[in-house]
N, C-alpha and C positions, 0 to 999 in steps of 0.2 A: 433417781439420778441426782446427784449432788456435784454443784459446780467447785472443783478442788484446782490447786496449783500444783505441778508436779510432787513439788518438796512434801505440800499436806498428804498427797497420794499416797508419799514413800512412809511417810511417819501411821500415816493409814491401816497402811498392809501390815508394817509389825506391828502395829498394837492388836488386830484383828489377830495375827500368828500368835503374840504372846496368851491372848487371852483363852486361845483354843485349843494352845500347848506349852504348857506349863514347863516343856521341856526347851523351848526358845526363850536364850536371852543374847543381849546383844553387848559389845565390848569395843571399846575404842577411848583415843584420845578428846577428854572433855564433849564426850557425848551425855556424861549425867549430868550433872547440878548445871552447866553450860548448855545443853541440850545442842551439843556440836557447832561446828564453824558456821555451819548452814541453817542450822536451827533443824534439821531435821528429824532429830530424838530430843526434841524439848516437848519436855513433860512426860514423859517414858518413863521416868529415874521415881519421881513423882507418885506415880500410878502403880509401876511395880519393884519400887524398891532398890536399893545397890545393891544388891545380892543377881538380880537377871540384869541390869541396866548397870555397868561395871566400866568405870573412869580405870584406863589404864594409863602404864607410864608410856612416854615417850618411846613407844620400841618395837616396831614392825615384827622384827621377828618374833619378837617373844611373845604377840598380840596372837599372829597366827599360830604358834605352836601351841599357845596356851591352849585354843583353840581346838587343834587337833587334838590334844589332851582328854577336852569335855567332850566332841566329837566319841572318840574312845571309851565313854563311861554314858553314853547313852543321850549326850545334850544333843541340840542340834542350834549353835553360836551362829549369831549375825558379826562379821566383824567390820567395822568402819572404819575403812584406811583415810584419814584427813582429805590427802589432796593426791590424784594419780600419782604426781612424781614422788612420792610417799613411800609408794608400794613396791620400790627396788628391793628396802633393806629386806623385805620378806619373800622376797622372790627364791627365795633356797627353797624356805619351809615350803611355800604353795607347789614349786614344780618337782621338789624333791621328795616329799611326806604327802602333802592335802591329795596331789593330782594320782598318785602311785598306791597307797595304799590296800584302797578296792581291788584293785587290779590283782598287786602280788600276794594279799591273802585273799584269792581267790575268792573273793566276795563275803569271807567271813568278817570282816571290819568294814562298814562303810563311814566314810566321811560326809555327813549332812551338814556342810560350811556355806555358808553366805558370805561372800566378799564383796562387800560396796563399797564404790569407789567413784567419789566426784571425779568429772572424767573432761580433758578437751579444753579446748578456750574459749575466745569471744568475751573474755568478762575483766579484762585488762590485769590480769594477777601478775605475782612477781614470779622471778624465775623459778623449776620446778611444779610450777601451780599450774601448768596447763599443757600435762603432757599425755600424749593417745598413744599409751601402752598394751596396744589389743592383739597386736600381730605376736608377742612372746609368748602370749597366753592361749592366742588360737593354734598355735606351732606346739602346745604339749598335750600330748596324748592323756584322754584321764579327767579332764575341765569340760563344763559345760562353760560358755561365754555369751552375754547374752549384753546387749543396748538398748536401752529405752528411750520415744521418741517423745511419748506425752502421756498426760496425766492416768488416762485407762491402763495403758500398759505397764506404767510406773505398779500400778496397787497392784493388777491382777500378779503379772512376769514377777515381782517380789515374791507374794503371797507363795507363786508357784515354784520358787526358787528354794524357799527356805523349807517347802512341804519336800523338795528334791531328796533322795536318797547322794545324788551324787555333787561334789561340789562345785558352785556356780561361781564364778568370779562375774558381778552386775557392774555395766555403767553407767553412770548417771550422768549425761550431760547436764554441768554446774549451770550454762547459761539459759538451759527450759526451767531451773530451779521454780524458777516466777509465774513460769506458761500455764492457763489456765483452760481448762477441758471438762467435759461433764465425767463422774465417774461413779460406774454402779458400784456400790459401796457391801449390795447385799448379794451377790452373783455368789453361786457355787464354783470354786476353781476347775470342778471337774468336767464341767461345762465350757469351761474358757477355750480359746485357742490354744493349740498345747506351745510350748515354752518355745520348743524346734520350730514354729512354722512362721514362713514369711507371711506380709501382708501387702494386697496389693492396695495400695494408697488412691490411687487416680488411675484413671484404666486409659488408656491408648494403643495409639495403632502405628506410630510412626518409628517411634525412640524407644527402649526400654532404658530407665534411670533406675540401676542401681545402688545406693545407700542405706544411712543410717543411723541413728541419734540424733544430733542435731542439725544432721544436715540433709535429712528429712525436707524440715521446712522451707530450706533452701535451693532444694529441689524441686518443690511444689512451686514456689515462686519462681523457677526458670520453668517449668510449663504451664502456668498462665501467663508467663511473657510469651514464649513460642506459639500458643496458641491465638494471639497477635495475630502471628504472620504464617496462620495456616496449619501448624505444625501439631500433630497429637502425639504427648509425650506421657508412656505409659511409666508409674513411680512406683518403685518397691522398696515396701520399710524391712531389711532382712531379721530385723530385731534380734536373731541368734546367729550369733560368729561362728561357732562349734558345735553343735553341727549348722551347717547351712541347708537351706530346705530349697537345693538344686532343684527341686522337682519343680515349685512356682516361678524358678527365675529363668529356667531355658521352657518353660510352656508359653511364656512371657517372649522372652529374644527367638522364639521360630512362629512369634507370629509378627514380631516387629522386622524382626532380621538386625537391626542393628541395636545395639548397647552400650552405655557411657556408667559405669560405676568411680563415685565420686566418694570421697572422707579427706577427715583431719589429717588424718596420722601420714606420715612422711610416704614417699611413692614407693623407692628401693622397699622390695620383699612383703609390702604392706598389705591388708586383706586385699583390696583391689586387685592385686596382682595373681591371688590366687582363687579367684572371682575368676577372673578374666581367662584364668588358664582352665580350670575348670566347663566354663561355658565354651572355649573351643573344642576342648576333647567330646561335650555332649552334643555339641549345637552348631557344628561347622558347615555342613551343608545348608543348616539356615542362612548364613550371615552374608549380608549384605554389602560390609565394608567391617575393616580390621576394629575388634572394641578399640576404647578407648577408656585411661584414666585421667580425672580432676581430683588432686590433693594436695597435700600439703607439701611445702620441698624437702628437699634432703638436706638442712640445716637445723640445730638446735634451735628448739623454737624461740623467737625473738621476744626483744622485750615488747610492753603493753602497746607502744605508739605505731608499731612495726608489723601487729599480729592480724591487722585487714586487709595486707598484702601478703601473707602468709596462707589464711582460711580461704579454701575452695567459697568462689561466690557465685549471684547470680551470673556475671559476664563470662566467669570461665566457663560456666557449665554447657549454656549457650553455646559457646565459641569451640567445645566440642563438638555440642550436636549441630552445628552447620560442618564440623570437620566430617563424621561419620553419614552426612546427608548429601555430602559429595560438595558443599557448597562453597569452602576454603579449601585450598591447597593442604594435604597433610604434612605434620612434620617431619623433619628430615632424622634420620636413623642417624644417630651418633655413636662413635665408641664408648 
C-alpha cells in the first residue's frame, strides 16, 4: 500500500493504463508540457511522448469528436475536460455520438472513451469552475457515470473506466484533489469492486445517508456528530450515477426505514430526486417517514465568498436527519 493524494491516484491509473495498452492515450487542454490545471498528467507527456499525451486546442467539441474518431480506429482516448463548466460546448458530441453509437450499430462499433472532468466546488474558483453537471449525463441513455470519493477509488474506478468497453463520463471532485488515502497500486482490476457497485461506508441502524464525491466526507462528519446524541447513521458512497446499484441502497433504507440523500448539484430534477423516487417504488413499505433531500439550491452557483452557503453541510444534513427522526417539524409543501 502506498500513501497517494487523490490527484497522484488519478495520474496513477493512467500511467498504469498506458503502460499496459498501448492503445490508451489521453488528450486535453495543456495536459502535456503543462501537465494540466491540476497537475494531474504531469509528467505523462514526458514518459510517453505527444503522440499518446496530446495538448489540444481550446475546443470541447472538437476534443471529443476527435475522440470518437480514434475511439473508431481501435484507440481507447482519456479525454480531460479542464473544468465541469467546460464540458457544455461538448455536450452535442458526448450525448449525440460517444453515448448512441454502441447502441445503433448494434454493438458493431464501441466507444471506449474516458471523460474526466474536475467536478463541484468548495475550492473558491471563478465562475463556470464549479459546476455539478451529473444529472444531464445520468438522464442519457448509453453513459456509464461514475464519482470518486478518495484516493483507492480514484486509481482502481479510472483504471476500470478506461478498460470499459463502453463510455464513462468520471468525476473528480477538484476539492479531494489533495485528500490523502492508502492506495494498492498493485491490485488486479478484475478483482476490484466492479465499477456499478455502491459502498457501504459506515454501517448503521438509524438513517440511511445517501451521497457521493465529495460529500461523502461530509456525510461521515454529520454521523459522528449524531452519533453524539445517540443516533447511528448508516453512509453509502453510490460511486456510480448510471447505473445505480439500488440493490445496496434499499437493503440499506428496509433496514433503517428512513433516508436523507444529500449533493452538490442543484435540487430541481437532480440525482437525489431520482434516488429518492426510485427508493419509494422499491422500499415503501419499509419507510418510516417521507425521504428526504440536502443540496445545493436552484440558483447559478454563486460566486467563491457565497459558495459555503450554497454546499450541503454538516448542519443541513443534521437538520434533516432530526426532520425524517420525527424530531423537527417537517417542511411545508409549497407550489
Amino acid at each position: 500500500m502506498t500513501e497517494l493524494t487523490m490527484g497522484k491516484a488519478l495520474t496513477a491509473a493512467m500511467r498504469r493504463a498506458m503502460t499496459d495498452d498501448d492503445r490508451v492515450l489521453v488528450m486535453g487542454e495543456d495536459i502535456g508540457r503543462l501537465g494540466g490545471v491540476f497537475r494531474i498528467t504531469d509528467g505523462l507527456q514526458a514518459e510517453f511522448g505527444p503522440r499518446r499525451v496530446v495538448d489540444t486546442p481550446l475546443a470541447e467539441s472538437g476534443i471529443v469528436g476527435t475522440a470518437v474518431g480514434l475511439a473508431f480506429r481501435g484507440f481507447r482516448p482519456i479525454v480531460e475536460i479542464q473544468f465541469d463548466g467546460f464540458v457544455y460546448p461538448a455536450f452535442d458530441q458526448i450525448v449525440s455520438q460517444v453515448a448512441k453509437l454502441h447502441y445503433r450499430t448494434q454493438g458493431r462499433v464501441k466507444m471506449p472513451i474516458t471523460i474526466r472532468i474536475p467536478w463541484a466546488g468548495g475550492v473558491g474558483a471563478a465562475e463556470h469552475h464549479s459546476e455539478s453537471p451529473e444529472a444531464y449525463f445520468v438522464h442519457t441513455a448509453g453513459l456509464r457515470v461514475v464519482a470518486v470519493s478518495n484516493p483507492q477509488d480514484a486509481y482502481t474506478m479510472l483504471r476500470q473506466a478506461i478498460a470499459s468497453d463502453d463510455p464513462v463520463v468520471f468525476f473528480e471532485p477538484k476539492r479531494l484533489y489533495h485528500s490523502k488515502g492508502e492506495v494498492d497500486l498493485d491490485g488486479d482490476i478484475a478483482d476490484a469492486p466492479p465499477l456499478g457497485l455502491a459502498r457501504v461506508v459506515r454501517e448503521g441502524t438509524d438513517v440511511t445517508i445517501v451521497t457521493y464525491g465529495s460529500q461523502v466526507t461530509t456525510a461521515m462528519d454529520a454521523a459522528l456528530a449524531a452519533e453524539d446524541e445517540g443516533l447511528s447513521l448508516e453512509v453509502i458512497d453510490l460511486r456510480s450515477l448510471s447505473p445505480v446499484d439500488y440493490g445496496t441502497v434499499a437493503a440499506s433504507v428496509r433496514r433503517t426505514g428512513r433516508v436523507v440523500v444529500t449533493h452538490e448539484a442543484s435540487r430541481e430534477a437532480g440525482v437525489a430526486a431520482e434516488v429518492i423516487a426510485s427508493i419509494t417504488e422499491k422500499c415503501f413499505h419499509y419507510l418510516e417517514a417521507p425521504p428526504l433531500r440536502v443540496t445545493g439550491h436552484d440558483v447559478p452557483y454563486p460566486p467563491a465568498k457565497l459558495e459555503q452557503h450554497h454546499l450541503p453541510d454538516l448542519d443541513r444534513i443534521l437538520d434533516a436527519v432530526d426532520r425524517v427522526m420525527g424530531r423537527a417539524g417537517m417542511p411545508e409543501v409549497t407550489a
